[in-house]
C-alpha positions in Angstrom: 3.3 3.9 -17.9 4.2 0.7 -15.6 5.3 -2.3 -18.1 3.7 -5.2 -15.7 6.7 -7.7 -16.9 8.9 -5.3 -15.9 6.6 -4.3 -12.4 6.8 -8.4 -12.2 10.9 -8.9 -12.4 11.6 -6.1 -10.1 9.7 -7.8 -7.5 11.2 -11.1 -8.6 7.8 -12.7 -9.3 6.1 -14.5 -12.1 2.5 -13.7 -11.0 1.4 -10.5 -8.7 -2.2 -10.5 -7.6 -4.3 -9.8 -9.9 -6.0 -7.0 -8.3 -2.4 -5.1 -8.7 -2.5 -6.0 -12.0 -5.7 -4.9 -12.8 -4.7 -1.7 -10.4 -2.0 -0.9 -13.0 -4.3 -1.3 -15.8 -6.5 1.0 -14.6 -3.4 3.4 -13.7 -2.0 3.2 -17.4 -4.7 2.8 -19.2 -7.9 4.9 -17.6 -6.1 7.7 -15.4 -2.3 8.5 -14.2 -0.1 8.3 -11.2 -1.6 10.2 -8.1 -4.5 10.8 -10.3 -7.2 8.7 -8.9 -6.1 9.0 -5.1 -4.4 11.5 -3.7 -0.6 10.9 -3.2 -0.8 7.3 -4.0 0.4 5.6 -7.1 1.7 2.2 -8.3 5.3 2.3 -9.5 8.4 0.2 -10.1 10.4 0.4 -6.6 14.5 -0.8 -6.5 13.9 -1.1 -2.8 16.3 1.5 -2.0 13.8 2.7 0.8 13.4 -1.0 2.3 17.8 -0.6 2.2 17.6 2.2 4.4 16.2 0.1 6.8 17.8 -3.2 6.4 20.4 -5.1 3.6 19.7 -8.5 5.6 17.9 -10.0 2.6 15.6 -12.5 4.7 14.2 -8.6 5.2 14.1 -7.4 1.7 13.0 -10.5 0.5 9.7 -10.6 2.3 8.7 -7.2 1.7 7.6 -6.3 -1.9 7.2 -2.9 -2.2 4.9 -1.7 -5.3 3.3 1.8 -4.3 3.7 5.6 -3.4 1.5 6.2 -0.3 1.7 9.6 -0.3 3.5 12.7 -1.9 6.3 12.6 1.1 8.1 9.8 0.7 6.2 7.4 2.4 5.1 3.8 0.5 3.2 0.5 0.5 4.8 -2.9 0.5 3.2 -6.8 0.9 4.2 -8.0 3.7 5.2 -12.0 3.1 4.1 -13.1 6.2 5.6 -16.2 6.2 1.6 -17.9 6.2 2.1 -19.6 2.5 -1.1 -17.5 1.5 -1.3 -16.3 -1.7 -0.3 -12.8 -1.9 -3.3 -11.4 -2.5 -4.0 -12.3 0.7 -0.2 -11.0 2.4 -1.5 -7.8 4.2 -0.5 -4.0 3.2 2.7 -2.2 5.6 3.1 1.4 4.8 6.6 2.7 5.4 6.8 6.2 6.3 9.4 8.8 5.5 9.8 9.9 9.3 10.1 6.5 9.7 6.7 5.1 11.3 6.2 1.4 9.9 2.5 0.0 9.8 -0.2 -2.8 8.5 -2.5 -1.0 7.2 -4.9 -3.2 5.3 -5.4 -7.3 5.8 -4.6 -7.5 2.2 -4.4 -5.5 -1.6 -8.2 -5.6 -1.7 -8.5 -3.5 1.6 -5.9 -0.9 0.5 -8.2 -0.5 -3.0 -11.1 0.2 -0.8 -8.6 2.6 1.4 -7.5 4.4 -1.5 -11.6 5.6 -2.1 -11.1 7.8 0.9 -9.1 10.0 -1.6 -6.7 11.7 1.0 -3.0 10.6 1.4 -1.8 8.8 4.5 -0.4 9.9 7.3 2.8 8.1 8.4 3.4 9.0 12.1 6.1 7.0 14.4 3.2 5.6 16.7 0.3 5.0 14.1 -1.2 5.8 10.3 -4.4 7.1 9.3 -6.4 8.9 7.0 -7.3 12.8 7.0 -9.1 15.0 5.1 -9.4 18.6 5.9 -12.6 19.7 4.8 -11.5 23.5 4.4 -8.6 22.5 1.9 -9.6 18.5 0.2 -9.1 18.8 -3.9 -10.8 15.7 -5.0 -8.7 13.8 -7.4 -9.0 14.1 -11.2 -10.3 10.7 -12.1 -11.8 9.7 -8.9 -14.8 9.6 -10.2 -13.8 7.3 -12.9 -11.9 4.8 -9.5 -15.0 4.7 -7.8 -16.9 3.6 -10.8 -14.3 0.9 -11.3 -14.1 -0.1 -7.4 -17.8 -0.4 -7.8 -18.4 -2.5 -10.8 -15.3 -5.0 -10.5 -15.2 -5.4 -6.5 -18.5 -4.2 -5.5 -17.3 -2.0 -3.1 -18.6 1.7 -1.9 -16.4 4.6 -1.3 -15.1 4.7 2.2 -16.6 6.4 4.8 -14.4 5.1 8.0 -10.9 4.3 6.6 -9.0 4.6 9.9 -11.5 1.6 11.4 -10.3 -0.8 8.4 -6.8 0.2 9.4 -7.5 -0.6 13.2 -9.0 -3.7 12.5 -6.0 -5.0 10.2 -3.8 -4.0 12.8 -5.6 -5.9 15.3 -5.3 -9.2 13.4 -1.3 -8.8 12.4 0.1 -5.6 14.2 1.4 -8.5 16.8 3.1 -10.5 14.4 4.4 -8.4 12.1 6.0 -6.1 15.1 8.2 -9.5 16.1 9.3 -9.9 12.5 10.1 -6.7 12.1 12.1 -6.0 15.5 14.2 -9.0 14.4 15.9 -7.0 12.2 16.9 -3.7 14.8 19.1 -3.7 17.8 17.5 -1.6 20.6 20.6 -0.4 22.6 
């Protein structure tokens, strides 16, 4: 059970978009973590992953990181992209645990819709995308019961083509959040 004042101080924030907090209201209240979506669940992150990559705190400062992406180690931040948009508009990086670092969504919205695919992430060095192998897919407990919510409070269908939402959101900040990002790492 995520307490959202507590969900809101970790991340330093007096408001989180309120399609995160309705995201954890569904989570607490209606199903359970990695129940809904495969591998994915909201939870209360110390940014100890983020630290692995960086302690420069212009870096930890404008990622917040809020989700489990998958059952490996791999997790979904906002990306404060410096734009003064709200941030239910920042878009969605996942970070993976072999350490492959991508938008994946133009904003929370998008990753809701993602998440109807119902198959973890993959987090390779050189891209993410979603799989499903037909032969072995278990779909989610309470999928059923997400869908039915995606529908009636963002009128949105389940997914049918999640890896061309991911290309286009990477085509519209894959640019810019690469140059932030490399900022922070010496090449040698």
């Amino acid at each position: 059970m995520i307490n959202i004042t507590a969900f809101k101080e970790n991340l330093g924030l007096n408001e989180i978009p309120v399609e995160l907090e309705k995201l954890i209201y569904f989570q607490n209240n209606i199903s359970a973590f990695e129940n809904y979506s495969n591998g994915f669940g909201v939870l209360i992150d110390n940014k100890l992953g983020l630290k692995s990559w960086s302690e420069d705190e212009e870096f930890l400062n404008r990622l917040l990181p809020f989700a489990q992406a998958n059952g490996t180690g791999s997790f979904y931040t906002i990306w404060n992209d410096g734009s003064n948009q709200s941030l239910n508009q920042m878009p969605i990086v996942v970070f993976g645990d072999e350490g492959g670092v991508h938008v994946v969504a133009e904003n929370i919205l998008q990753l809701l819709h993602l998440l109807t695919y119902d198959a973890e992430i993959w987090v390779e060095f050189d891209q993410a995308y979603f799989f499903k192998n037909k032969n072995s897919y278990e779909e989610s407990e309470d999928l059923d019961q997400y869908l039915k919510w995606m529908k009636g409070d963002y009128h949105l269908n389940q997914i049918e083509e999640p890896n061309a939402l991911i290309k286009t959101a990477q085509e519209k900040h894959k640019e810019n959040f690469d140059k932030w990002f490399g900022q922070y790492f010496n090449e040698d």
